[in-house]
Chimera marker file (.cmm) of the C-alpha trace (Angstrom):
<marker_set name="trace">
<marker id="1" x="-19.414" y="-1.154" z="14.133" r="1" g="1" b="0" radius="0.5"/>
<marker id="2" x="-16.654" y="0.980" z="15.596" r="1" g="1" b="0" radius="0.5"/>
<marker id="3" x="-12.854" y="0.815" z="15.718" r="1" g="1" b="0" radius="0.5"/>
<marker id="4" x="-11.798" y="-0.978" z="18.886" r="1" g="1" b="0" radius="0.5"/>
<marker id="5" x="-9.073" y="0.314" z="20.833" r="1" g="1" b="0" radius="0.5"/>
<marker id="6" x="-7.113" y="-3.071" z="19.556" r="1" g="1" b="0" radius="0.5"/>
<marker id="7" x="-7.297" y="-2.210" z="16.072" r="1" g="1" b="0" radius="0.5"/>
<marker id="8" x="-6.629" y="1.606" z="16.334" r="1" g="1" b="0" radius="0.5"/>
<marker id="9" x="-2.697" y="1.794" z="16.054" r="1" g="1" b="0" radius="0.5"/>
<marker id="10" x="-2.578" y="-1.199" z="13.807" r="1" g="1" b="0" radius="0.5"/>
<marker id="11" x="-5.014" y="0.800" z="11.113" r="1" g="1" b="0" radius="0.5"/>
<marker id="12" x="-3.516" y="3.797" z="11.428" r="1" g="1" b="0" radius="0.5"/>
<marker id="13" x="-0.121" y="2.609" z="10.689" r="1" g="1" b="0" radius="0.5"/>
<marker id="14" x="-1.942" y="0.506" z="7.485" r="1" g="1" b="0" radius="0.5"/>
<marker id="15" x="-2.939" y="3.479" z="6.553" r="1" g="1" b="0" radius="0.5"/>
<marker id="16" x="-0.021" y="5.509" z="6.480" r="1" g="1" b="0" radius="0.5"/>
<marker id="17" x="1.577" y="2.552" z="4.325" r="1" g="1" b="0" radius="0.5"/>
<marker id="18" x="-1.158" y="2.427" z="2.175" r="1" g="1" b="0" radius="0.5"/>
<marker id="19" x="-0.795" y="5.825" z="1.380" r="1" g="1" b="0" radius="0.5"/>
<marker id="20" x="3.034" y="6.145" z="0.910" r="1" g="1" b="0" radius="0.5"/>
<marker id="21" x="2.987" y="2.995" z="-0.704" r="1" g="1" b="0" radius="0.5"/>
<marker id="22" x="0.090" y="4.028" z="-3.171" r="1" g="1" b="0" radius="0.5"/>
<marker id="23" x="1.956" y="7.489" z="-3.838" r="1" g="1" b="0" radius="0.5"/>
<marker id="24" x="4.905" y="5.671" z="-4.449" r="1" g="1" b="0" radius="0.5"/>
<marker id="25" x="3.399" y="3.342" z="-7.211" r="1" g="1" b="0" radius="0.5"/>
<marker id="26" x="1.230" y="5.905" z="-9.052" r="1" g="1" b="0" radius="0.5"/>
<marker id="27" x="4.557" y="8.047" z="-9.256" r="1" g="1" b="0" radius="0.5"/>
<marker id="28" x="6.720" y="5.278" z="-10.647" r="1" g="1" b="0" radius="0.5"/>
<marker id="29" x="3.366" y="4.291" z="-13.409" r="1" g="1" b="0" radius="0.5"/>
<marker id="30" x="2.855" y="7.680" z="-13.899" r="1" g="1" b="0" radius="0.5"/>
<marker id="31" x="6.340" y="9.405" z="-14.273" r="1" g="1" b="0" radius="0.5"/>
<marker id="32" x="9.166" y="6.798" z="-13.945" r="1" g="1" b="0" radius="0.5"/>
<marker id="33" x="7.910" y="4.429" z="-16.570" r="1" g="1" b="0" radius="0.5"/>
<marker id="34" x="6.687" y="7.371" z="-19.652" r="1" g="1" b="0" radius="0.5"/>
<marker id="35" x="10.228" y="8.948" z="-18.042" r="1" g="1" b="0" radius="0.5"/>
<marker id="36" x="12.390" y="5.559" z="-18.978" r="1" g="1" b="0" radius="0.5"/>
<marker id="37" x="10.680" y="4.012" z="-21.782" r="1" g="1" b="0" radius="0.5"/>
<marker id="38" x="8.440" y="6.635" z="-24.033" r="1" g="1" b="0" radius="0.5"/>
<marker id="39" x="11.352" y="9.518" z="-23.597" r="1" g="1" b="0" radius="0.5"/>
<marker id="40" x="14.285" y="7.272" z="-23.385" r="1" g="1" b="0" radius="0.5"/>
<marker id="41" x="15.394" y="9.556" z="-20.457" r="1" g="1" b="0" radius="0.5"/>
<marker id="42" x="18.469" y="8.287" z="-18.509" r="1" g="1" b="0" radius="0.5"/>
<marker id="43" x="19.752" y="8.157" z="-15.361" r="1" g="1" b="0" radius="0.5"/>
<marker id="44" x="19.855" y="6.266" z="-12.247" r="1" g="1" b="0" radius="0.5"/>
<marker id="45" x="16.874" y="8.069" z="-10.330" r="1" g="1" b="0" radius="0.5"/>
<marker id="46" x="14.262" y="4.864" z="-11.243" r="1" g="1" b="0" radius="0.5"/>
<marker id="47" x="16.110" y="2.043" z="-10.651" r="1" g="1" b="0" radius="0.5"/>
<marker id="48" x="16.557" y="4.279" z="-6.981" r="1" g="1" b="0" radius="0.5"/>
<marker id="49" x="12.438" y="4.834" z="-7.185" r="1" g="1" b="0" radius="0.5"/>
<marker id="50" x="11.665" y="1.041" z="-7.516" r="1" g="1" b="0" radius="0.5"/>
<marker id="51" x="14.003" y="0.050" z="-4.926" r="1" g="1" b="0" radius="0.5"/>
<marker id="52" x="12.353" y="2.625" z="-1.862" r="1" g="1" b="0" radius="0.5"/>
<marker id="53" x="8.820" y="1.349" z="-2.999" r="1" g="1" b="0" radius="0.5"/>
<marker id="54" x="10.039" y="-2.447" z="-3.028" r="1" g="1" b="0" radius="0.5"/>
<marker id="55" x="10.961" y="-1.311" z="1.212" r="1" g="1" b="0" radius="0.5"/>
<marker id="56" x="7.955" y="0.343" z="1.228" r="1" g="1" b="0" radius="0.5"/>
<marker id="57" x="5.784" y="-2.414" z="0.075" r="1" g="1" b="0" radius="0.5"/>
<marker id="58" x="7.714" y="-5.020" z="2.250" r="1" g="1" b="0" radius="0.5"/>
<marker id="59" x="6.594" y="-2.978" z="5.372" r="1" g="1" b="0" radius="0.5"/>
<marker id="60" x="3.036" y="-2.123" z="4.042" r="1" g="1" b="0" radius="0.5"/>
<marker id="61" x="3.063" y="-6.263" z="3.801" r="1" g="1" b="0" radius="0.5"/>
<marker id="62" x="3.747" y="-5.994" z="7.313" r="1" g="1" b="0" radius="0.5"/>
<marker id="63" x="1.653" y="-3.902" z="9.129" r="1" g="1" b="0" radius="0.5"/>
<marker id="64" x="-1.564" y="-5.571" z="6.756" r="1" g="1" b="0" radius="0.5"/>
<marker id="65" x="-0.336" y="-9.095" z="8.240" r="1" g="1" b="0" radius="0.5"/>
<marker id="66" x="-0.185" y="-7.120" z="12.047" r="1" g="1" b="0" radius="0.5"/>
<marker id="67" x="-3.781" y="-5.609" z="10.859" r="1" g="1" b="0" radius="0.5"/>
<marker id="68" x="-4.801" y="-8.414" z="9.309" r="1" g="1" b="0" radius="0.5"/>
<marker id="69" x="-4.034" y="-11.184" z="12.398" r="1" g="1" b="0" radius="0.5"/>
<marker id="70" x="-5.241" y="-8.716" z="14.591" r="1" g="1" b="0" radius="0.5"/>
<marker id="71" x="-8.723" y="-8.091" z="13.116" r="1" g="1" b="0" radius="0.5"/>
<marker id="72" x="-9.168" y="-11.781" z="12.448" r="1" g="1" b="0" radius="0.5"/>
<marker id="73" x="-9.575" y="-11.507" z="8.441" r="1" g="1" b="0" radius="0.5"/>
<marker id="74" x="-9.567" y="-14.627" z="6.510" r="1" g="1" b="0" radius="0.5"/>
<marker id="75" x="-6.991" y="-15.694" z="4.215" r="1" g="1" b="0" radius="0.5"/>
<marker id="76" x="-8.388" y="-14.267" z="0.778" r="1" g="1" b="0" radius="0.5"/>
<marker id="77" x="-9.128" y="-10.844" z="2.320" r="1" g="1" b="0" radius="0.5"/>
<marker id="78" x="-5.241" y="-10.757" z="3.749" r="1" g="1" b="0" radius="0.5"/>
<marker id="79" x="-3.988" y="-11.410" z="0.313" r="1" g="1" b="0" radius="0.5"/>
<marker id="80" x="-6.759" y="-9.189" z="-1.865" r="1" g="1" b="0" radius="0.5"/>
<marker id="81" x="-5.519" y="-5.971" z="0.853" r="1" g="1" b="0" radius="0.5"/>
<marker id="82" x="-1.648" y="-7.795" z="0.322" r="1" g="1" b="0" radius="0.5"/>
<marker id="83" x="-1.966" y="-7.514" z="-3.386" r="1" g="1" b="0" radius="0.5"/>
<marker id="84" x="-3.832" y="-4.141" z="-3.572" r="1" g="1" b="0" radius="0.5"/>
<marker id="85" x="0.155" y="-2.773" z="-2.495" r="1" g="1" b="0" radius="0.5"/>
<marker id="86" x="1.147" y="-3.893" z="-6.143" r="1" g="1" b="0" radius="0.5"/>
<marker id="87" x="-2.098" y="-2.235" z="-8.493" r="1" g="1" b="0" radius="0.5"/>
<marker id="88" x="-1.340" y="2.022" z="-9.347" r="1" g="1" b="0" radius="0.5"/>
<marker id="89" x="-4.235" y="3.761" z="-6.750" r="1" g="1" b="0" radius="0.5"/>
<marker id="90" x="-6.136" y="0.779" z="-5.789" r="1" g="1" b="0" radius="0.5"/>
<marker id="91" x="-4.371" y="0.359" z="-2.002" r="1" g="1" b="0" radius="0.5"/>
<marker id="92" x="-6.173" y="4.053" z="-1.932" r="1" g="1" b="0" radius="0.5"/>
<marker id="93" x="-9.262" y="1.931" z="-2.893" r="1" g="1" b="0" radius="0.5"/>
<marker id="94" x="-8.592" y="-1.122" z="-0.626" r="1" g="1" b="0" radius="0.5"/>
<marker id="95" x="-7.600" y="1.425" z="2.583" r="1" g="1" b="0" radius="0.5"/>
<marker id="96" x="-11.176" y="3.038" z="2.403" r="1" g="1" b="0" radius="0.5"/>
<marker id="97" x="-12.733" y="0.127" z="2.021" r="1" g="1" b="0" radius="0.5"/>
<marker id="98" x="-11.023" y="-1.004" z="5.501" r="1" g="1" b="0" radius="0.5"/>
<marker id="99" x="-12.341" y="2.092" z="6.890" r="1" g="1" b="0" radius="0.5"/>
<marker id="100" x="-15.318" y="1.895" z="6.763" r="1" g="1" b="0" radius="0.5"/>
<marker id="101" x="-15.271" y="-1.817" z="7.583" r="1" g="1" b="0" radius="0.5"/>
<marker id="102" x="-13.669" y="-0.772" z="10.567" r="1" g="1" b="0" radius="0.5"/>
<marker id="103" x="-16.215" y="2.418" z="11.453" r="1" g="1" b="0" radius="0.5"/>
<marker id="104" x="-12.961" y="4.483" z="11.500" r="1" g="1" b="0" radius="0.5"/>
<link id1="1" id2="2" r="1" g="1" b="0" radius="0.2"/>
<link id1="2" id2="3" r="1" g="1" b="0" radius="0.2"/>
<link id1="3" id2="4" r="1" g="1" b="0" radius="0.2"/>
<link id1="4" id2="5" r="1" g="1" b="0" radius="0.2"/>
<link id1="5" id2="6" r="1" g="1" b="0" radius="0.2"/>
<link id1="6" id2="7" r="1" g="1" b="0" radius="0.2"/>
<link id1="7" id2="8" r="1" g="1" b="0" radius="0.2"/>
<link id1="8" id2="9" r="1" g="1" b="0" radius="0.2"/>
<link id1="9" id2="10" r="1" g="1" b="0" radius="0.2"/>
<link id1="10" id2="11" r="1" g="1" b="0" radius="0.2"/>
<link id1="11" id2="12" r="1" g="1" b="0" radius="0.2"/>
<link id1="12" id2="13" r="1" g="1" b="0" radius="0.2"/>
<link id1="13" id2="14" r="1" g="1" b="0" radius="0.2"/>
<link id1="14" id2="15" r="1" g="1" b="0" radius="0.2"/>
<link id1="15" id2="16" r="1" g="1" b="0" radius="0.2"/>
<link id1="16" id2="17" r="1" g="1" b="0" radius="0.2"/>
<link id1="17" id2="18" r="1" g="1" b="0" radius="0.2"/>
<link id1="18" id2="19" r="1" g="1" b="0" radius="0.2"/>
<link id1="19" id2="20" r="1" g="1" b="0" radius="0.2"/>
<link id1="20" id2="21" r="1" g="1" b="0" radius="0.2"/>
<link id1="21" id2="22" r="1" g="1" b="0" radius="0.2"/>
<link id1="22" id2="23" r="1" g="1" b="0" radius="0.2"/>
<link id1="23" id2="24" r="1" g="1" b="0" radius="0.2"/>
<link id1="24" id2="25" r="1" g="1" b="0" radius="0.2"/>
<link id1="25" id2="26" r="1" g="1" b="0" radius="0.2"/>
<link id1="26" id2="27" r="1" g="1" b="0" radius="0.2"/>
<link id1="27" id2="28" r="1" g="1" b="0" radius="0.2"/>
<link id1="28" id2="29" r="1" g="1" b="0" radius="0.2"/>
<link id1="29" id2="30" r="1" g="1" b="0" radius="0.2"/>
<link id1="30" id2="31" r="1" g="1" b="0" radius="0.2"/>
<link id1="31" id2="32" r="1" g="1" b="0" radius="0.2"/>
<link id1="32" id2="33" r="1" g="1" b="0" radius="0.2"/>
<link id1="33" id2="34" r="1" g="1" b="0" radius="0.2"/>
<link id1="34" id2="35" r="1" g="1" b="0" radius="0.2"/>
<link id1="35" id2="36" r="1" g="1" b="0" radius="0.2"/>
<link id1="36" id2="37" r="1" g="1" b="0" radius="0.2"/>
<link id1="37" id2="38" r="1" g="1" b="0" radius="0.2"/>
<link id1="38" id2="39" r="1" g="1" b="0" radius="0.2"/>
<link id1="39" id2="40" r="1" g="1" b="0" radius="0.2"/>
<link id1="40" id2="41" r="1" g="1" b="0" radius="0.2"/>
<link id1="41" id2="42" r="1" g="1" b="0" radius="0.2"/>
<link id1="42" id2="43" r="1" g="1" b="0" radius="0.2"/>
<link id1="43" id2="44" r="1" g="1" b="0" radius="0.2"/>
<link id1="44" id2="45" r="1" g="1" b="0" radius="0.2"/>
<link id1="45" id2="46" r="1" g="1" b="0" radius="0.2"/>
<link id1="46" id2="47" r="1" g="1" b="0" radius="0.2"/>
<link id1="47" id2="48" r="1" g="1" b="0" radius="0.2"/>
<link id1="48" id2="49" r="1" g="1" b="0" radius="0.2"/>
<link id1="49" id2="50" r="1" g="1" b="0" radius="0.2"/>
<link id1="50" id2="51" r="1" g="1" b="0" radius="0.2"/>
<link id1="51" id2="52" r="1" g="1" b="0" radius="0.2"/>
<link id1="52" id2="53" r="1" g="1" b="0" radius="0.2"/>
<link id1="53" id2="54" r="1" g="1" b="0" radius="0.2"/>
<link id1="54" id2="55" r="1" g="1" b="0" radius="0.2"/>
<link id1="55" id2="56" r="1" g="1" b="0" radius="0.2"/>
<link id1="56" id2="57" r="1" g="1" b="0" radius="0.2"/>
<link id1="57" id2="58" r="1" g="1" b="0" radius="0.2"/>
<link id1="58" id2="59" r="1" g="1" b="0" radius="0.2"/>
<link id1="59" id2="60" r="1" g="1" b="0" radius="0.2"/>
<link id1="60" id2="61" r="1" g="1" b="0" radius="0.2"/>
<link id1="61" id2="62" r="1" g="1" b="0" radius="0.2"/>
<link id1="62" id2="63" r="1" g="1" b="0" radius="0.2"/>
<link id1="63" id2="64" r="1" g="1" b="0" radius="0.2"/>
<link id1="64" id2="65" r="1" g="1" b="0" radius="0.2"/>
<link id1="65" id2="66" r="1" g="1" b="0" radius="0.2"/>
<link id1="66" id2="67" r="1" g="1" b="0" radius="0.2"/>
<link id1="67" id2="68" r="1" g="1" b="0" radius="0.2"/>
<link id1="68" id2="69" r="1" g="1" b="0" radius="0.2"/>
<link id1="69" id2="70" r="1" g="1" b="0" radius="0.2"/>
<link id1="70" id2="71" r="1" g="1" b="0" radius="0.2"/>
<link id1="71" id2="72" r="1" g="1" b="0" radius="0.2"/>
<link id1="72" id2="73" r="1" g="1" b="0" radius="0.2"/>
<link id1="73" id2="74" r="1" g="1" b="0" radius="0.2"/>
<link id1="74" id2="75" r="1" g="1" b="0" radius="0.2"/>
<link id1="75" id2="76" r="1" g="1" b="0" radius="0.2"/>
<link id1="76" id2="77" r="1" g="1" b="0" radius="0.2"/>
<link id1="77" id2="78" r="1" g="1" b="0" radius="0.2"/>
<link id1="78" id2="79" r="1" g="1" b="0" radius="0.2"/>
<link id1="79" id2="80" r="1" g="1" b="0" radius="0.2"/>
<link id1="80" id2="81" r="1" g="1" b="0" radius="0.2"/>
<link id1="81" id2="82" r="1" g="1" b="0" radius="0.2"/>
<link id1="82" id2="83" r="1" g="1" b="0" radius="0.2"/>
<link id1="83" id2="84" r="1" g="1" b="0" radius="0.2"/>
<link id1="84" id2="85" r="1" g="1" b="0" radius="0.2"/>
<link id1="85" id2="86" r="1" g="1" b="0" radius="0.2"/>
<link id1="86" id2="87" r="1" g="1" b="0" radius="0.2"/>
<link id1="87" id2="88" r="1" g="1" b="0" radius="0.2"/>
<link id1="88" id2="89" r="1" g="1" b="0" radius="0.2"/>
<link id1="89" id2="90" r="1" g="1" b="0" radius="0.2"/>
<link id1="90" id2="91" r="1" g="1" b="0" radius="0.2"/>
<link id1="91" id2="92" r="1" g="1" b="0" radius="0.2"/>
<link id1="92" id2="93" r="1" g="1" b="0" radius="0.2"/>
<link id1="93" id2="94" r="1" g="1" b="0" radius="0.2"/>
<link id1="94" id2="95" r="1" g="1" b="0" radius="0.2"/>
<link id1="95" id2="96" r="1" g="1" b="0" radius="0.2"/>
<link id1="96" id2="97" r="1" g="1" b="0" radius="0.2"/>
<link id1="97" id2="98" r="1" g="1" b="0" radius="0.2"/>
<link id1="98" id2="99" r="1" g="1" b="0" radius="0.2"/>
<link id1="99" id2="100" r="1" g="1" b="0" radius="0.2"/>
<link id1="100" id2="101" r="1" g="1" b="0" radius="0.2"/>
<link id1="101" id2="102" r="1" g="1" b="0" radius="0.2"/>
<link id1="102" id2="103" r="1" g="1" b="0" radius="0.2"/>
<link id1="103" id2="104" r="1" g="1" b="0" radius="0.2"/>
</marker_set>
C-alpha cells in the first residue's frame, strides 16, 4: 500500500508534530524534571518548557484528528496515536508505525 496523494500533506505535517512534540517531551523527562526536582535548580525556564509543549501537543492533537479523519482510522487507533503525544519517545514509535502503515 502506498501513500495517496490525500494523505501526503496531512502525514507529513503529523510527522513534523510528532517529532517536535516527541523532542519536546524527552527534553522536559530527561533534563527539566532531574533539573527541578533531583538538583533543586531554580528558575522559571520549566514552567516556560511545559507550557510550549502543552501548544505543541494541542496542535500535534490536531493534525492526528486531520490525519486521523482523513485516513478513516477507528476510534481506538485515533486515541492510542492521540495518547502516544503524552509517553517520553513513544510518538517516535507511534509515527513509524504510521509510516509504514501508510507505505510512506
Amino acid at each position: 500500500m502506498t501513500i495517496n496523494d490525500d494523505l501526503k500533506v496531512p502525514f507529513e505535517r503529523y510527522r513534523v508534530l510528532a517529532f517536535l512534540t516527541g523532542a519536546a517531551l524527552a527534553f522536559l523527562s530527561l533534563v527539566a524534571i532531574p533539573y527541578k526536582y533531583v538538583f533543586h535548580g531554580e528558575g522559571h525556564w520549566t514552567a516556560y518548557a511545559w507550557q510550549a509543549h502543552g501548544w505543541l501537543f494541542i496542535v500535534y492533537l490536531i493534525v492526528t484528528l486531520d490525519l486521523a479523519l482523513k485516513a478513516k482510522w477507528p476510534m481506538l487507533k485515533i486515541a492510542l496515536v492521540a495518547l502516544a503525544g503524552t509517553v517520553p519517545f513513544m510518538s517516535f514509535v507511534a509515527e513509524r508505525k504510521i509510516r509504514k502503515e501508510l507505505g510512506y
